[in-house]
C-alpha positions in Angstrom: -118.4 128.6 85.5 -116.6 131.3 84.0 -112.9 130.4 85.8 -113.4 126.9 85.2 -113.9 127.6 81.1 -110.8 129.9 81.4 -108.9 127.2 82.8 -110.2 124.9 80.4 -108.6 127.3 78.0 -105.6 127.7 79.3 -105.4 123.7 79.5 -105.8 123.4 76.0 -103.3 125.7 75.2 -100.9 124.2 77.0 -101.6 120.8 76.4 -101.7 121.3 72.3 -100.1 124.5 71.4 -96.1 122.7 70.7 -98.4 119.7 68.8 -100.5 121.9 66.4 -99.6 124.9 66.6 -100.0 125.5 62.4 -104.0 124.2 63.2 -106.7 126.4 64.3 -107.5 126.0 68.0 -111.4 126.6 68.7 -112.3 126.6 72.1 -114.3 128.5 74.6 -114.1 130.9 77.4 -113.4 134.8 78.0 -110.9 136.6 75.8 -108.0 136.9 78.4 -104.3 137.4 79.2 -101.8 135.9 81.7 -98.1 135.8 82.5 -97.0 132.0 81.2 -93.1 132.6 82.0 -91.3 129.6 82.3 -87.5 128.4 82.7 -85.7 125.6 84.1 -83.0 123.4 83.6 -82.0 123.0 80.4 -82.9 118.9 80.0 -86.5 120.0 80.6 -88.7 122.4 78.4 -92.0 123.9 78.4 -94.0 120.7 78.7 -92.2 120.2 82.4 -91.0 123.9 83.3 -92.6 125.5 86.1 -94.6 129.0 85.4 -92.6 131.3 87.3 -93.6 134.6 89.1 -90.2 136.1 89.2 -87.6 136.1 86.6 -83.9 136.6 88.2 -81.4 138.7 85.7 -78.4 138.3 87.0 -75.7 140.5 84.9 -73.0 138.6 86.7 -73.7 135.6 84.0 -74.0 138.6 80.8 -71.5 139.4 79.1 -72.4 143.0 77.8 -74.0 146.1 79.8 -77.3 145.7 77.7 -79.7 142.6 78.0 -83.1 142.5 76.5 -85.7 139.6 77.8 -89.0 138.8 76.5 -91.7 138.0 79.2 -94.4 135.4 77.8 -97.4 136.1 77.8 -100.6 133.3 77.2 -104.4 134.1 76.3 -107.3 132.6 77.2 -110.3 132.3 74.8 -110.4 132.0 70.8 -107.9 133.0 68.3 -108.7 136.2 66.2 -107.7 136.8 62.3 -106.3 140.1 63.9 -103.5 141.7 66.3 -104.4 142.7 69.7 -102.3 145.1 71.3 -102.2 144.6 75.5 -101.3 147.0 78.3 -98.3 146.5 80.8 -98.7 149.1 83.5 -95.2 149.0 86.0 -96.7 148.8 89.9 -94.7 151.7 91.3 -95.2 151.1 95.2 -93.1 147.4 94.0 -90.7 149.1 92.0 -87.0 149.9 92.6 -85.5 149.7 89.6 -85.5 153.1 87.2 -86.8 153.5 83.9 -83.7 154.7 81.2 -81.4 153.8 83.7 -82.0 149.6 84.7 -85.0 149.1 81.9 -87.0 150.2 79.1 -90.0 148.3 78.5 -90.8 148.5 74.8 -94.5 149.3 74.6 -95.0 149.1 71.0 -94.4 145.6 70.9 -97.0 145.0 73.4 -99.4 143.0 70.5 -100.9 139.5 70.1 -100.4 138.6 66.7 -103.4 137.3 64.4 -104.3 133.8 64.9 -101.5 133.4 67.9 -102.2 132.1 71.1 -99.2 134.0 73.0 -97.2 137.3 73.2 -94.1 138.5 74.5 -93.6 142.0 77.0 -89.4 142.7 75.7 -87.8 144.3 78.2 -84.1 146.0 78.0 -82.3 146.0 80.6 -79.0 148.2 81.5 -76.1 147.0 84.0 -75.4 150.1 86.3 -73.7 151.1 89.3 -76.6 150.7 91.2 -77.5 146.8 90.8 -73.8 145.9 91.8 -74.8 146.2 96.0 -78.4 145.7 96.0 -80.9 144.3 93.3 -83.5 146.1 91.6 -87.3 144.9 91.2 -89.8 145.7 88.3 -93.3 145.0 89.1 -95.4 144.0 86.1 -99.3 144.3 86.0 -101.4 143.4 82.9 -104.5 145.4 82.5 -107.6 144.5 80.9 -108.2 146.5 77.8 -111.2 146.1 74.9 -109.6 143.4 73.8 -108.6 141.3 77.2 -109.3 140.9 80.8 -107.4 138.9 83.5 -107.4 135.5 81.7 -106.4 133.4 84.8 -106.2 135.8 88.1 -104.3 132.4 89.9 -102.1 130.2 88.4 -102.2 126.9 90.1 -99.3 124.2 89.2 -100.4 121.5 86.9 -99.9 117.8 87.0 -96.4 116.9 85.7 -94.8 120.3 85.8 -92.0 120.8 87.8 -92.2 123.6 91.0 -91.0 126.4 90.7 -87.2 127.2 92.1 -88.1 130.9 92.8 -91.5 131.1 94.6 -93.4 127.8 96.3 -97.7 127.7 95.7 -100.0 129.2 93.6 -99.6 132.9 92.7 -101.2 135.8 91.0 -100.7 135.4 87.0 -101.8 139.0 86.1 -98.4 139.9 87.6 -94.6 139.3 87.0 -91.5 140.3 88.9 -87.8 141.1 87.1 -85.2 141.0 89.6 -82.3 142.9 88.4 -78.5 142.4 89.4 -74.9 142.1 89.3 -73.4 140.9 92.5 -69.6 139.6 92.9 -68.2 137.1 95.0 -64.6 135.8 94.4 -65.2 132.3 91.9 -63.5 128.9 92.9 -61.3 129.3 89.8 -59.2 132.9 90.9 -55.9 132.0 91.5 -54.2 134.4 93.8 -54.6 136.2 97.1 -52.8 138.4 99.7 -52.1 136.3 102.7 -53.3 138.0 106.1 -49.8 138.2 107.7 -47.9 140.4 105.0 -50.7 141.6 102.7 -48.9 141.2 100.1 -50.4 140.2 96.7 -49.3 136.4 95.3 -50.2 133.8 93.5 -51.2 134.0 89.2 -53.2 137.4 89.8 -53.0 138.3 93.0 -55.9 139.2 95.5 -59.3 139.3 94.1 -61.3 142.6 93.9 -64.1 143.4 91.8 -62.4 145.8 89.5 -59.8 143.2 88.2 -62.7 141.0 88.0 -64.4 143.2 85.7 -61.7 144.4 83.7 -60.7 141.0 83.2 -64.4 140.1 81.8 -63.8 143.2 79.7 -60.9 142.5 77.9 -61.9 138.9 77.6 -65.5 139.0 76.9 -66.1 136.5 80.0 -69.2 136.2 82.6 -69.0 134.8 86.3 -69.5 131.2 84.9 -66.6 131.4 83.1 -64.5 131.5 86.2 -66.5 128.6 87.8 -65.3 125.2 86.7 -62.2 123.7 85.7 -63.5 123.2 82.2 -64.2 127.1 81.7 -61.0 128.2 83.0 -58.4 125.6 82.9 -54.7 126.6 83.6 -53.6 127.3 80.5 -56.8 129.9 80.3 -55.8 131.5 83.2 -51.4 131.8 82.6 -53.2 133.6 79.1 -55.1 136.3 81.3 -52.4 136.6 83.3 -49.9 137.1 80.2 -52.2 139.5 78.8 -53.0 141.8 82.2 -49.3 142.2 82.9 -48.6 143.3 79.1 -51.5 145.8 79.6 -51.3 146.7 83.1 -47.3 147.6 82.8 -47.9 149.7 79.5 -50.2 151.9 81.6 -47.4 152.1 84.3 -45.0 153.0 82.1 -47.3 155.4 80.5 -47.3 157.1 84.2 -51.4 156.2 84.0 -52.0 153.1 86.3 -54.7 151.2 87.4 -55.1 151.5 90.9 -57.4 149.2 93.2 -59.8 151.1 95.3 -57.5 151.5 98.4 -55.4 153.5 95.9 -52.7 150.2 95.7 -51.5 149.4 91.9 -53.3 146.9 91.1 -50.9 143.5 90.5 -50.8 140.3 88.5 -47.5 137.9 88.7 -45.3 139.2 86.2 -45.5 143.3 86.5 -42.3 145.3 87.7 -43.7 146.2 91.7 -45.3 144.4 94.5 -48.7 146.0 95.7 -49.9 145.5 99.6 -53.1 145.4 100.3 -54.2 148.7 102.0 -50.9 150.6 101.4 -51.6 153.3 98.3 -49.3 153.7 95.6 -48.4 157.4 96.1 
């Protein structure tokens, strides 16, 4: 009786919440608290989106090193005329990701606002060395305090909302999972490469590597979508990177500090005063 009133609750919450939000909602069932993150495409919203267990941060798609998100949080049971602070413990034997160095979790905020129905766990995250070959995880765990228990242990999909893209069935709702990283691949729109018989570097800006990938996001203030679509990086877009790395990349030169790629080569757009080979250093 007691999990059917606190999905009863969590029906009416997310049946009426967007609709009257600015009315008092009086309904029944165990003062709780569960994970309601959602996300999808961007014609849909929270009516359709699927609750998801995991949220993917790819720093890839950020332009920035510093991200802060802001995991949802729903209760179960009445309102109150008072905040309630909530507990977020990290589940260590889940975690890979390091506190100060991929996250801080900002505890303080950790409240459910008089007479609101939801809260939110903020999160900052860092990009780092370390999430550029292998993601990092952060296990999230609410725990009951004296103002909540586990409001819904299992969240099970409800009529007319989407599935989830990141995890298929029903899932524990007392816990969330941030996935944490910034993997390269060379994008459709790089224009340039080193062909296989010479190795040496051609082409608008030359053979991809992460580092002029990254230095050109730098200098641009551009993320891995940018470099996807003909629309986000049309020609003219790309002859004004290029422009603008060989002015900069030929000042360091002549400064005697270059930019080398990792195999010690100078690294090389169309336009610069040397030829670079893949796998042959400078000096």
């Amino acid at each position: 009786m007691k999990s059917l009133l606190q999905l009863t609750s969590c029906l009416v919450i997310l049946m009426f919440f967007t609709r009257c939000k600015h009315e008092p909602m009086l309904y029944e069932g165990e003062e709780g608290l569960y994970f309601a993150v959602q996300f999808g495409p961007e014609w849909g919203d929270e009516k359709v989106w699927a609750n998801q267990p995991v949220s993917p941060v790819e720093f890839i798609n950020i332009a920035g090193n510093v991200d802060t998100i802001k995991l949802k949080v729903m209760i179960t049971g009445a309102l109150k005329d008072y905040d309630r602070p909530f507990v977020v413990n990290v589940v260590s034997d889940s975690t890979s990701a390091i506190q100060d160095e991929n996250y801080n979790i900002l505890s303080d905020e950790l409240v459910i606002k008089a007479n609101q129905n939801h809260g939110f766990v903020p999160i900052i995250l860092y990009r780092t060395e370390n999430i550029q070959k292998e993601k990092k995880e952060l296990m999230l765990q609410i725990i009951p305090n004296d103002h909540f228990t586990i409001g819904l242990p299992i969240w099970k999909r409800l009529s007319g909302q989407w599935e989830s893209t990141v995890a298929k069935g029903d899932f524990k709702a007392d816990f969330h999972k941030v996935q944490i990283s910034d993997f390269v691949s060379k994008p459709l729109r790089w224009i340039g490469q080193a062909p296989a018989t010479t190795g040496i570097e051609g082409g608008w800006w030359g053979e991809f590597s992460e580092k002029k990938y990254r230095l050109i996001c730098e200098h641009f203030d551009l993320v891995y979508e940018d470099f996807t679509t003909d629309a986000r990086m049309p020609n003219a877009k790309r002859d004004v990177i290029r422009e603008y790395m060989v002015r900069f990349l030929q000042s360091l030169y002549n400064q005697g500090t270059p930019i080398l790629e990792e195999d010690g080569r100078l690294m090389w757009f169309s336009g610069v005063s040397w030829s670079s080979k893949i796998g042959v250093p400078y000096r």
